[in-house]
C-alpha positions, 0 to 999 in steps of 0.5 A: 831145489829141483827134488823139492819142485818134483815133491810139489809136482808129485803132491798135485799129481797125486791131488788130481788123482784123489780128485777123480772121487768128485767127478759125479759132484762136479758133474751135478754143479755143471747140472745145477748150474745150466738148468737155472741159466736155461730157467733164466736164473743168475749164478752168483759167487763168493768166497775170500782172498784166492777163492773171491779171486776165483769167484770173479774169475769164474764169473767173467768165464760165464759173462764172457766165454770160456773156450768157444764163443757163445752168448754171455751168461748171467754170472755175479762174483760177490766179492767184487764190489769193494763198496758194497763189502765195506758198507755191509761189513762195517754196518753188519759185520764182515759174517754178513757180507756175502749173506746180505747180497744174496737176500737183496739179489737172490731169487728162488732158481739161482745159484750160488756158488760158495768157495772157502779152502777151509771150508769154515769160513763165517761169511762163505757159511751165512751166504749158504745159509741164506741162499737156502733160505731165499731159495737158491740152489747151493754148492759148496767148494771146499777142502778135503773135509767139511763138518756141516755135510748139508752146508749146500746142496753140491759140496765139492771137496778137495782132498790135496794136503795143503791149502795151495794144493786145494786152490789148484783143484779149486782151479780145475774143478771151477773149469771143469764146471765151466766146460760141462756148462758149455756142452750141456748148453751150446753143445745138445747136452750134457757128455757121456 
């Protein structure tokens, strides 16, 4: 049992380390992301199972506090409200329910925040679409390859070989974009 734990340990490490290759991705995010917050704008998120789980998480680092204490700041999971995804899934189908929030809430210097471990996942994919069409600024966390490269305008991959691997560096990248939000604007800017 322990060689096979030191196999999964040496599959993250070397995941974190491919990871480094989206450093400048995940820097214009942050980028992205506090510039609509300073503009008033919202950031909304989405995605299913481990990444709606990481949506909400993600948003409650923004409304609440990631490391130091600041004011809340407008974040929005998608996937949270199970009345909303029933109603739109039954009355739309599952492909919209994502899609027909960011219609309904989204303004033109919004964010949204799509993740799918995938990176093929229909309703995640219609939300981008219809984020670009209202207006909002897009980035997309994925896995280790994405078949539509202008699905957003940041695409953030993770190229780890399996599907846990790649919600670990969805974790990493989601709190490194948290951190680089903090400094850039509580902290006078971004980091060298």
């Amino acid at each position: 049992m322990t060689a096979y734990l030191d196999s999964l340990f040496a599959d993250l490490a070397s995941s974190l380390l491919a990871a480094q290759s989206q450093k400048a991705e995940l820097a214009e995010a942050a980028e992205t992301i506090a510039s609509s917050l300073q503009g008033g704008g919202v950031l909304f998120l989405c995605g299913n199972g481990g990444s709606a789980a990481e949506a909400q998480h993600f948003a409650a680092e923004f409304v609440g506090r990631f490391m130091t204490e600041r004011p809340g700041l407008p974040a929005v999971s998608l996937s949270a409200d199970s009345s909303k995804l029933t109603a739109i899934g039954n009355d739309y189908g599952f492909a919209e329910v994502f899609a027909r929030q960011v219609r309904a809430l989204g303004r033109p210097g919004d964010v949204l925040w799509a993740m799918s471990t995938s990176g093929t996942s229909p309703n995640v994919l219609s939300a981008l679409s219809a984020a670009r069409e209202t207006g909002l600024r897009t980035i997309f966390m994925c896995g280790r390859e994405l078949s539509d490269a202008g699905a957003a305008d940041v695409v953030i991959l993770s190229p780890a070989p399996s599907t846990p691997r790649i919600q670990e560096l969805h974790l990493f990248y989601g709190h490194a974009v948290c951190d680089l939000c903090d400094r850039i604007l509580f902290s006078g800017g971004a980091p060298d």
